[in-house]
C-alpha positions as CSV (number, residue, x, y, z in Angstrom):
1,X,41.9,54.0,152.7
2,X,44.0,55.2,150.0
3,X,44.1,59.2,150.0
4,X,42.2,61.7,147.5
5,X,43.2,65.1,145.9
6,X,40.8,67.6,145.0
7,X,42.4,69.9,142.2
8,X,41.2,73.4,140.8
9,X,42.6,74.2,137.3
10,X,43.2,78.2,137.6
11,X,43.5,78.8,133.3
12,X,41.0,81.3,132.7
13,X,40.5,80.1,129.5
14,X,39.5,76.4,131.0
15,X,36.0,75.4,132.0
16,X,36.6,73.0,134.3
17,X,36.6,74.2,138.0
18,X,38.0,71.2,139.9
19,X,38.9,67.8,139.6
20,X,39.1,64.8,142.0
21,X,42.3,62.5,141.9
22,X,42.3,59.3,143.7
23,X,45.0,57.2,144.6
24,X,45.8,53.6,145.2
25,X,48.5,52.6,148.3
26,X,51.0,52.6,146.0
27,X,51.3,56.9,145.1
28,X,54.7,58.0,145.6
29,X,55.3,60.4,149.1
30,X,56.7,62.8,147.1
31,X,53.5,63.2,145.0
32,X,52.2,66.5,144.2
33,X,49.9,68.7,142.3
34,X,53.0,69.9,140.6
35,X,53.0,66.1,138.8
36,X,49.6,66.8,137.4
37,X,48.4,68.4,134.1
38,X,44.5,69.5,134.1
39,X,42.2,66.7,132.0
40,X,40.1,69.2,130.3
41,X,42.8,71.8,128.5
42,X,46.3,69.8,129.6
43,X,47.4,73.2,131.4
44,X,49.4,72.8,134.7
45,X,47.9,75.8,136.5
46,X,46.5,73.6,139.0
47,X,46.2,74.4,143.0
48,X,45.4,71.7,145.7
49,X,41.5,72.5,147.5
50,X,42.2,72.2,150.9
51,X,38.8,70.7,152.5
């Protein structure tokens, strides 16, 4: 099963508290949260929730 990410965005100023990415077989290894930007203000302070 192809994996998924859950994301917090850590702006203050945004109102969105987490996110869900999910991938198909063909994400990169070298994939990170570092590659993402935040769908609700396009900020990159985005942490990885470890569940």
């Amino acid at each position: 099963m192809p994996s998924t990410m859950e994301v917090a965005c850590e702006d203050d100023d945004c109102e969105l508290d987490m996110f869900e990415n999910h991938y198909t077989y063909d994400v990169p290894d070298d994939h990170a949260v570092e590659d993402l930007t935040c769908p609700y203000c396009g900020g990159s302070d985005l942490a990885e929730i470890e569940v």
